[in-house]
C-alpha positions as CSV (number, residue, x, y, z in Angstrom):
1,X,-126.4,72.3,20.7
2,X,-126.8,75.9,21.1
3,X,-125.8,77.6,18.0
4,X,-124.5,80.6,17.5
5,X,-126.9,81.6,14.9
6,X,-129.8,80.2,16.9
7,X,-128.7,82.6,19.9
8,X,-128.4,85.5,17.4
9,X,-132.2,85.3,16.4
10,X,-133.3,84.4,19.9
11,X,-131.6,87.8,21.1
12,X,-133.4,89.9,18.3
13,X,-136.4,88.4,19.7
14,X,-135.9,88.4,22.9
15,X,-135.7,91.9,23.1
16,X,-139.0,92.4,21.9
17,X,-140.7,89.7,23.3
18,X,-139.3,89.5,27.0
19,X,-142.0,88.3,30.0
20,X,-141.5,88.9,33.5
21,X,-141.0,86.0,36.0
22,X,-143.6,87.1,38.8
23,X,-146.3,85.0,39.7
24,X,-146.0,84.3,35.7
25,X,-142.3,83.8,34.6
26,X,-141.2,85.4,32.3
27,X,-141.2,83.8,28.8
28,X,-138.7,83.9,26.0
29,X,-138.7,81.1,23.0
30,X,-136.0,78.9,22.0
31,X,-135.6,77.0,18.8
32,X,-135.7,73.0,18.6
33,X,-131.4,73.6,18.1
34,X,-131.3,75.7,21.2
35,X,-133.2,73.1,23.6
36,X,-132.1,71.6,26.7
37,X,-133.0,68.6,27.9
38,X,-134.0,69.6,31.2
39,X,-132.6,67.9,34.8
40,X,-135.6,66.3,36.7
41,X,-136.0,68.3,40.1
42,X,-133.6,66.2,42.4
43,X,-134.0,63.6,44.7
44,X,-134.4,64.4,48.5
45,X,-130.7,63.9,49.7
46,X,-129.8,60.5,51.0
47,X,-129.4,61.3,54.4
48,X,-132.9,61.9,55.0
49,X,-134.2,60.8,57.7
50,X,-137.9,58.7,58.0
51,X,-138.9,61.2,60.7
52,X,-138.2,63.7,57.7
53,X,-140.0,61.9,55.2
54,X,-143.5,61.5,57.5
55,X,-143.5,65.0,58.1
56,X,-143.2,65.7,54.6
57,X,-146.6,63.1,54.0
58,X,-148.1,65.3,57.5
59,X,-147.4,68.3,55.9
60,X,-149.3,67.3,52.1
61,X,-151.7,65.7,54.0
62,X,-152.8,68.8,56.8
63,X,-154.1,72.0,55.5
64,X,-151.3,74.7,56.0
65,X,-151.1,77.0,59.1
66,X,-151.3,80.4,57.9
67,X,-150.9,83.6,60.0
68,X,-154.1,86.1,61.0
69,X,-153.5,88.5,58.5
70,X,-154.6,86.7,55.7
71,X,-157.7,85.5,56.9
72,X,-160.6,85.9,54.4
73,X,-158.1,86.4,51.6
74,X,-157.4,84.2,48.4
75,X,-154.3,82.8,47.4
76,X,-153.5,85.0,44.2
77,X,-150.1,83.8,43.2
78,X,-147.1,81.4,44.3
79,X,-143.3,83.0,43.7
80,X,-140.0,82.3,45.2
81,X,-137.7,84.3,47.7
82,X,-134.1,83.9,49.2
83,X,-133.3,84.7,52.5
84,X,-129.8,86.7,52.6
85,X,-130.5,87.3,56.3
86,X,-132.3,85.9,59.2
87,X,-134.9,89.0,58.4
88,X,-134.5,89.5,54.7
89,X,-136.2,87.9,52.0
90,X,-135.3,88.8,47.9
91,X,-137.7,88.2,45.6
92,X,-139.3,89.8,42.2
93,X,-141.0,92.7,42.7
94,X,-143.6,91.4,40.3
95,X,-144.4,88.4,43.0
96,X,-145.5,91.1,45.1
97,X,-146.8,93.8,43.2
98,X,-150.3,94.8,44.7
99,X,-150.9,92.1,47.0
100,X,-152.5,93.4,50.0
101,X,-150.6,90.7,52.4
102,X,-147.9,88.6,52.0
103,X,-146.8,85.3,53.5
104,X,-143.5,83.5,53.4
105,X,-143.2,79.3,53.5
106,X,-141.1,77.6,55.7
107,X,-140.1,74.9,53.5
108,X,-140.9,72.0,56.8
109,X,-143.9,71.8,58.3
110,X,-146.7,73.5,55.7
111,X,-146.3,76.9,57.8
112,X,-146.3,79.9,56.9
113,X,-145.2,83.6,58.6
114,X,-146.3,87.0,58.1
115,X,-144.2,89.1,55.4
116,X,-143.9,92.7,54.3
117,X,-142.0,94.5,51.5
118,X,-139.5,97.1,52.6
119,X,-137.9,98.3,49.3
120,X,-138.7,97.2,46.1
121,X,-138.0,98.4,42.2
122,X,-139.9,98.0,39.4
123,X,-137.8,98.6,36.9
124,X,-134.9,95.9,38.0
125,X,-138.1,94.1,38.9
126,X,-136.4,93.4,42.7
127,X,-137.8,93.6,46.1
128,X,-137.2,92.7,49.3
129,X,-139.4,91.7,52.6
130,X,-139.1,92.1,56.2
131,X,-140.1,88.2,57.4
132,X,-139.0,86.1,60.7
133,X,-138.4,82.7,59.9
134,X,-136.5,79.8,62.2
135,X,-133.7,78.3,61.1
136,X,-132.4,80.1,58.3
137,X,-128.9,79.8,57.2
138,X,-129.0,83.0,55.1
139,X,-127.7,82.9,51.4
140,X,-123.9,83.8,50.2
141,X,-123.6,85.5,46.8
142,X,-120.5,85.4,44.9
143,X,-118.6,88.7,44.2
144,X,-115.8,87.9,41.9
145,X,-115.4,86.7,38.1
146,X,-117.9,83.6,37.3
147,X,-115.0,81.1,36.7
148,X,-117.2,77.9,36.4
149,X,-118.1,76.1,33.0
150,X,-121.9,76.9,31.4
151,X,-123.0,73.7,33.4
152,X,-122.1,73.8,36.5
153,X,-125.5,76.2,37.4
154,X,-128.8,75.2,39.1
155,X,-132.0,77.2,40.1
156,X,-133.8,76.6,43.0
157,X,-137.6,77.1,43.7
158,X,-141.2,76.2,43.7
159,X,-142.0,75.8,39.7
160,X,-145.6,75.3,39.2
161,X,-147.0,71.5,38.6
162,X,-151.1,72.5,38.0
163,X,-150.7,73.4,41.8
164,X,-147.5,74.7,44.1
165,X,-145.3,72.4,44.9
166,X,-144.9,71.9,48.4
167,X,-141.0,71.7,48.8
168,X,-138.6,74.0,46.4
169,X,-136.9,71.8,43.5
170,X,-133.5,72.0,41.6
171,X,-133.3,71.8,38.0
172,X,-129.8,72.6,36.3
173,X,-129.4,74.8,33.8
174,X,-126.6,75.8,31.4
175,X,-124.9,79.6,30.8
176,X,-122.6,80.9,28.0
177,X,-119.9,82.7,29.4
178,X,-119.9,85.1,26.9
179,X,-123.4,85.5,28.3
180,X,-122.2,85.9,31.9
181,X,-119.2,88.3,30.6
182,X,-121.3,91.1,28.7
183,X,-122.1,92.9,32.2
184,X,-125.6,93.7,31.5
185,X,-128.4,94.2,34.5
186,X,-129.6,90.3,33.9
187,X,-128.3,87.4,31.0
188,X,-129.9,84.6,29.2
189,X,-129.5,80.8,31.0
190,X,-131.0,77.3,29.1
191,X,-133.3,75.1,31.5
192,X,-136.5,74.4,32.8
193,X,-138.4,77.2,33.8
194,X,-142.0,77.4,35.3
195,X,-144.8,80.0,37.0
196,X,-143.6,80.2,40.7
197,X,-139.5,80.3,39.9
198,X,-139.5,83.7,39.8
199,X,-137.6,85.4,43.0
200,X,-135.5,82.1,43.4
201,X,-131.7,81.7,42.6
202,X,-129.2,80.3,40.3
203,X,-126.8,78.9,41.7
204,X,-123.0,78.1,40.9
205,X,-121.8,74.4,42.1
206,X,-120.4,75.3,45.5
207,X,-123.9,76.8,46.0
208,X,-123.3,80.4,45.6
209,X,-125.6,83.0,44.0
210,X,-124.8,84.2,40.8
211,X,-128.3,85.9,39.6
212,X,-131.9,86.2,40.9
213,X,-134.5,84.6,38.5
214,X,-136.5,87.0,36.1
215,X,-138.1,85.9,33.7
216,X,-138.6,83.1,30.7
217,X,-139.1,83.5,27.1
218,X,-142.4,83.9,25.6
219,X,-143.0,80.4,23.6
220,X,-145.9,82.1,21.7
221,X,-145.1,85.3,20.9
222,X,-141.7,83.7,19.6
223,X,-143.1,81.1,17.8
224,X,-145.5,83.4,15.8
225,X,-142.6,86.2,15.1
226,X,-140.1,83.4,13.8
227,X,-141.7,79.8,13.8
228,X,-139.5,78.7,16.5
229,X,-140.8,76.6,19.4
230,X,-138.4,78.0,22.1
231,X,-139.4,76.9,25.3
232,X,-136.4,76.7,27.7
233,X,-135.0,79.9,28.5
234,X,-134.9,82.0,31.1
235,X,-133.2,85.7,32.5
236,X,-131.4,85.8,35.8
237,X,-130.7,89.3,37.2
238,X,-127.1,89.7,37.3
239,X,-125.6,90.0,40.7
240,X,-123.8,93.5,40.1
241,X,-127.5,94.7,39.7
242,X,-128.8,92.3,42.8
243,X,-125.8,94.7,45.0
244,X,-126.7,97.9,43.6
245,X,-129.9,97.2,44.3
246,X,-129.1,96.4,48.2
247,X,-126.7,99.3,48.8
248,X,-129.3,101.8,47.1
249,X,-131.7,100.2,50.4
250,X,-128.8,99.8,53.1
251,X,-129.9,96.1,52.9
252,X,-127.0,93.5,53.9
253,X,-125.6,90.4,52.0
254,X,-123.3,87.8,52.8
255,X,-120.5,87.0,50.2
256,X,-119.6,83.6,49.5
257,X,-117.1,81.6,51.3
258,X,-115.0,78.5,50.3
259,X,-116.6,75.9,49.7
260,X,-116.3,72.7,48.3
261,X,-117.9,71.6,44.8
262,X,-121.6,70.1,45.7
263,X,-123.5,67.5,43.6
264,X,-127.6,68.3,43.1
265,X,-128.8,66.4,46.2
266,X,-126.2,68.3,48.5
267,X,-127.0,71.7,46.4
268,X,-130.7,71.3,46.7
269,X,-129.8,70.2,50.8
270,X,-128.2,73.5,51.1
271,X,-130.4,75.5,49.1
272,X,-133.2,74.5,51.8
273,X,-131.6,76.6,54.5
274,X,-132.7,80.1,52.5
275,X,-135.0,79.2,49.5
276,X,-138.7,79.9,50.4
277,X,-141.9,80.3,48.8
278,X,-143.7,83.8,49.0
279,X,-147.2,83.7,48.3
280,X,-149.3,87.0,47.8
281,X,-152.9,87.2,48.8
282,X,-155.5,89.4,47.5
């Protein structure tokens, strides 16, 4: 159970002791009463086809098809990126801080296209690339009051394993509203957070956005400051900053339509149509 005194210490040092998400997430500690059993990333949905799943064992099995421009170039790091248009990718601007190319994942067959950053701010740690993908069914964000309970949220991307993972994964994660409601540029949410989830969303349960992932607590620096072992919490950057970011860069969003509520294999479904990896190679 989260207490409140538990989330009183872990805001004192948080503040001091905040990591960001890039190609490293973020890090934040969380005491033994603050954990969170985390939700295993979620099935592939029922529906899926065996033509689906042999392209899947194709795709792990072939090396991946990358474009020209990165020829000769390493691999430096592995972040996450939503598509809020059929052009526009947002991501961390830590994922692609000095890279000297960038490629963006397709999430299908193991390719990979071409990417380049148009806008991007440091200090809200938010960027966004030009990149030409097919079939993309952009992301919606939500523009009203959160109204939803502290676990009805999910985040969406590709979480380190030793390696990249090769399709983007959905673990649920829990929000106070208090937490939501205090209308800072980014708030505090409880669940399993790796390298490579930076740049990927948080969802609500009709599979809106509701905050861009940032960062994660720093387990050591925590653990040495209070003798906590807080391990499972992360930052999203609040929506209000994810628009003002946008407008500042005439960049367009969609807002979120009615939808019905969605369980985890129909989230994570959806979720497929914009979540991608962005890789930066040096």
């Amino acid at each position: 159970m989260h207490t409140l005194a538990a989330r009183l210490a872990l805001s004192i040092a948080a503040c001091a002791m905040l990591a960001a998400c890039a190609r490293e997430i973020p890090v934040i500690p969380t005491s033994s009463a603050l954990s969170v059993t985390p939700t295993a990333a979620a099935r592939p949905p029922a529906a899926q086809t065996q033509a689906d799943r042999d392209r899947q064992i194709l795709r792990a099995l072939a090396p991946p098809r990358l474009p020209p421009g990165v020829e000769g170039m390493r691999r430096f790091g592995v972040g996450s990126g939503v598509f809020i248009s059929n052009t526009h990718v947002l991501t961390n601007f830590h994922v692609v801080a000095g890279c000297r190319a960038l490629t963006v994942g397709n999430n299908t067959e193991g390719e990979e296209v071409a990417a380049a950053q148009l806008a991007g701010d440091s200090s809200l740690d938010l960027a966004v690339l030009s990149a030409e993908e097919p079939d993309i069914r952009p992301a919606q964000f939500l523009t009203g009051n959160f109204t939803q309970t502290q676990d009805d949220l999910a985040i969406v991307g590709y979480p380190e394993h030793g390696l990249p993972v090769l399709q983007a994964e959905l673990h649920r994660v829990a929000v106070f509203q208090d937490d939501l409601e205090k209308g800072g540029a980014r708030y505090n949410f409880f669940g399993n957070v790796r390298r490579g989830n930076s740049g990927g969303p948080l969802l609500d349960s009709r599979g809106a956005v509701v905050g861009i992932v940032t960062a994660k607590i720093d387990t050591v620096a925590v653990y040495r400051s209070t003798g906590e072992v807080v391990d499972d919490l992360g930052f999203a950057i609040a929506n209000r900053t994810v628009f003002g970011f946008l407008a500042a860069n005439s960049v367009p969003f969609e807002p979120a339509t009615a939808r019905a509520t969605l369980s985890s294999d129909e989230l994570l479904q959806l979720a497929h149509g914009f979540v991608r990896q962005v890789n930066c190679w040096k």
